[in-house]
N, C-alpha and C positions, 0 to 999 in steps of 0.2 A: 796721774803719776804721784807715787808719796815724794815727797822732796823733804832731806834735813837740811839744818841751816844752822849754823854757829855762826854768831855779831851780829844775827836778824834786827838787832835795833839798833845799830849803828848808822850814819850819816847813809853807806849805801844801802848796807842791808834792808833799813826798812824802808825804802823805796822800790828793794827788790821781790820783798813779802806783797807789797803793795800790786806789784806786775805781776807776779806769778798766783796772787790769789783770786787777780781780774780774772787771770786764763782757768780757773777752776780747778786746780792741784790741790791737793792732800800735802796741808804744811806743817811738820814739828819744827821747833824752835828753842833750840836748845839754849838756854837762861840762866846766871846766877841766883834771879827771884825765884821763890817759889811754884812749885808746877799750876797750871790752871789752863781752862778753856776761856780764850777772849774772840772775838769774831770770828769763829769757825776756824780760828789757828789753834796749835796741841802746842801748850810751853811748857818744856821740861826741864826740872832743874837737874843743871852739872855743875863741874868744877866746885863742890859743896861737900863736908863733911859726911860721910856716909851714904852720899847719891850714888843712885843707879837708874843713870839714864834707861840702861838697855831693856830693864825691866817692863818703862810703858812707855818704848818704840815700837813701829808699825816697821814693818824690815821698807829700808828705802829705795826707791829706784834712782836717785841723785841725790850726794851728798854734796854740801855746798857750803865750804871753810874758810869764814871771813871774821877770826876771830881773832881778834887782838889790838892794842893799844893804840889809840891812833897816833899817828905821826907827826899831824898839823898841832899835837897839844903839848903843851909843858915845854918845858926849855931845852929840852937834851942833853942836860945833865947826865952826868956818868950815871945817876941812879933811874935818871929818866931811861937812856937809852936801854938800860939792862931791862927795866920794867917790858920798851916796846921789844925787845927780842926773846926774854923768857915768856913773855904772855904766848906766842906765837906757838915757842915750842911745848910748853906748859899745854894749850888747849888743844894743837895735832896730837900730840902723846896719847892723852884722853879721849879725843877724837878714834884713835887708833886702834884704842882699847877696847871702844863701845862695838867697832865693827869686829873686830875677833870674836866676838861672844856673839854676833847675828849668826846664823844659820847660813841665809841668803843673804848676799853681799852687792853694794850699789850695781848699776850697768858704768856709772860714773861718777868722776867724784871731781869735783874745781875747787881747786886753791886759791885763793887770792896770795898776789905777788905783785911784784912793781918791776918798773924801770929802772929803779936804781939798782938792777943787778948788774948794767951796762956802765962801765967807765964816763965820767963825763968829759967831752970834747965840744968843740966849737966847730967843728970841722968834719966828724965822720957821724958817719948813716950807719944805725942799728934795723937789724929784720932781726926775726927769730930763730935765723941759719947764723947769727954773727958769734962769733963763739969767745970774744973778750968777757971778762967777768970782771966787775971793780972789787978791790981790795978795802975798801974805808967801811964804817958801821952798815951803812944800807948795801951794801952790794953784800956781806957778809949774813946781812939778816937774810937776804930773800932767799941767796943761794944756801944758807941751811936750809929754811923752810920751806924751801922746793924738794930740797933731799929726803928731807923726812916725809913729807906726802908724796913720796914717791914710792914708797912701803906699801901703796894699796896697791899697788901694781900685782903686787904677789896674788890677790884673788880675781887677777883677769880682768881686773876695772878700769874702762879706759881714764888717764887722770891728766885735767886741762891747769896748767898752771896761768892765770890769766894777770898777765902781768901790765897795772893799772899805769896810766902817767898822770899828768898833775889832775887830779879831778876837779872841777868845776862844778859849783849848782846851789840851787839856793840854799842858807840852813848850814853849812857848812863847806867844807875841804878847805882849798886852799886857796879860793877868793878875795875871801874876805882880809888876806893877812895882805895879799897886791894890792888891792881897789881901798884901802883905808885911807893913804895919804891923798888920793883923790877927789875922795870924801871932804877932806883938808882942804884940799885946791890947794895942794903940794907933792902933788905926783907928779911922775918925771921920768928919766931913767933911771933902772938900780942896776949900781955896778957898773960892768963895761957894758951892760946893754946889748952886748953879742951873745949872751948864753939863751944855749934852745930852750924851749918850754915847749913839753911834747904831753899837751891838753888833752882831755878831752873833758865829755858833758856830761851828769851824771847819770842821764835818762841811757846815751848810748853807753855806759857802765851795765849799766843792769838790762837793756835787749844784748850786749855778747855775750855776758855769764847766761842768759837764756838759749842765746843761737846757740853758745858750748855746749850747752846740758844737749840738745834738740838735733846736735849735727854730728852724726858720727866720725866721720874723718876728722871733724881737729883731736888733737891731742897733744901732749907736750906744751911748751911755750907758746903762747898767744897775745901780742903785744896790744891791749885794748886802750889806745889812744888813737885822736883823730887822723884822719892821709893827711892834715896839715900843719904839722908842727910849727910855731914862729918863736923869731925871736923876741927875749925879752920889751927892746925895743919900741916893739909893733904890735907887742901886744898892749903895751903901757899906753898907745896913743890910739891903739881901739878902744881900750878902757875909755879913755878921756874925753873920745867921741859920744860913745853910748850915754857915759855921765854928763856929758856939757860940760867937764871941767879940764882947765889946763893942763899940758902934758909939758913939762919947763924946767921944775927943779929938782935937777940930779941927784942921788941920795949916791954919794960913796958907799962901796965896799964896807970900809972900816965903819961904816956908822950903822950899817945893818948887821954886822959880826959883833960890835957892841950892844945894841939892840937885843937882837935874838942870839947872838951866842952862836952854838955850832947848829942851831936850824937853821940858821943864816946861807946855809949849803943846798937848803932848797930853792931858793930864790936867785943865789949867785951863778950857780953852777946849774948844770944841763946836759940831756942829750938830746940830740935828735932821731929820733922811734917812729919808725914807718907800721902800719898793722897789716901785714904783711899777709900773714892766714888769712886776717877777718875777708881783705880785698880780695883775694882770692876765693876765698871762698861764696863768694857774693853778696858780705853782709853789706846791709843798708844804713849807714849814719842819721840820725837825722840832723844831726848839727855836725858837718864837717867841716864848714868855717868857723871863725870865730868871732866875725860878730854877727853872724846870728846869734849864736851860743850866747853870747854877752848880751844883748837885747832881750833876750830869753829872761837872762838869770838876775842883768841890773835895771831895769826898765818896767 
């Protein structure tokens, strides 16, 4: 199978070039650097002055859109958040363009999306049938950029929007900003300790954007976080266990909102996100708890 890939060198992506090159796939990689051949991967430069990707692609049979700004970085600053929302739109646009000018058109294309297209509560259950949408910056980004890769639809391509929750795993996501104070032997709870954290591992990240590409019936929204979502709480004192360190001193609200600012909103706040297709569908986790997951990634 040819497969294209935009963010292939990002925290998932190149974990996901990693899995999909074990399986033996035909991989382009679409790149700001310079085009070149490196382990049997094709990197082509976009998003560049004068590029034309389209030029030396192989027509693909899955396209896979993991491109843009990551979340867990910079302060969210007003300049920041515009960065991670125009990147997003900025590189589907392009994305969009390359496939107009193919002939033959993917059988499938996956978006990457998140959770935070769902309202955060303390109290309600999201599936992929739930039809509330948040209104604040991340429920605004995802549901543009779900909108807009929904345009391949026009060439009969089936299009998986696989919408990630907190990602976990070694190297990056969003671990390492929890597990610091720990680190300290000043972990604790943050906040009120009631908000959900709907995890998952990065290895089951990159098998669902696989099982999407490989399984026909999904389509549409795919919530790829673990069947066991926990609270902040419980995940702080699994942290603590894994680490051998204390799970004790409370970090306020207001002291993670002066800290980090409005990312302060990933940690505070929450939903809780069932994967509702994957279950059904019969995919396999390999980390559905979390600490295994955690033993995995801190041990």
């Amino acid at each position: 199978m040819n497969i294209l890939v935009t963010g292939g060198t990002g925290f998932i992506g190149s974990k996901l070039i990693d899995l999909l090159k074990l399986d033996g796939h035909t991989l382009t990689v679409l790149t700001r650097s310079e085009s070149k051949e490196e382990n049997g991967i094709h990197f082509v430069q976009w998003l560049h002055n004068h590029s034309k990707p389209e030029e030396e692609l192989l027509p693909p049979d899955a396209v896979i859109n993991l491109a843009g700004v990551s979340i867990n970085d910079g302060s969210w600053s007003e300049e920041h958040q515009k960065k991670i929302y125009e990147s997003r739109m900025e590189a589907t646009d392009e994305l969009l363009r390359i496939l107009e000018t193919l002939d033959e058109k993917p059988t499938v294309f996956v978006n990457a999306s998140a959770v935070g297209i769902y309202p955060t509560s303390e109290t309600h259950v999201y599936t992929e049938n739930s039809p509330e949408t948040a209104h604040d910056f991340l429920g605004k980004t995802v549901h543009d950029w779900e909108l807009k890769a929904s345009r391949v639809k026009q060439y009969g391509t089936r299009v998986v929007y696989t919408r990630f929750g907190t990602v976990f795993g070694k190297g990056g996501g969003a671990l390492p900003l929890i597990a610091l104070p720990y680190k300290l032997f000043a972990g604790g709870p943050i906040g009120s300790g009631q908000q959900w954290i709907s995890w998952v591992h990065v290895e089951d990240v990159t098998r669902a954007i696989y099982f999407a590409i490989t399984s026909p019936s999904l389509d549409g929204p795919v919530n790829v976080t673990a069947p066991a979502p926990v609270r902040m709480s419980d995940l702080g004192k699994a942290i603590g266990a894994v680490m051998h360190r204390p799970h004790w001193l409370p970090v306020p609200s207001i002291a993670m909102k002066l800290a980090l600012g409005k990312k302060s909103k990933l940690v505070l706040e929450g939903q809780h996100v069932l994967p509702e297709k994957l279950i059904e569908s019969e995919f396999t986790f390999k980390y559905p708890a979390i600490r295994p997951a955690l033993e995995n990634i801190l041990m």
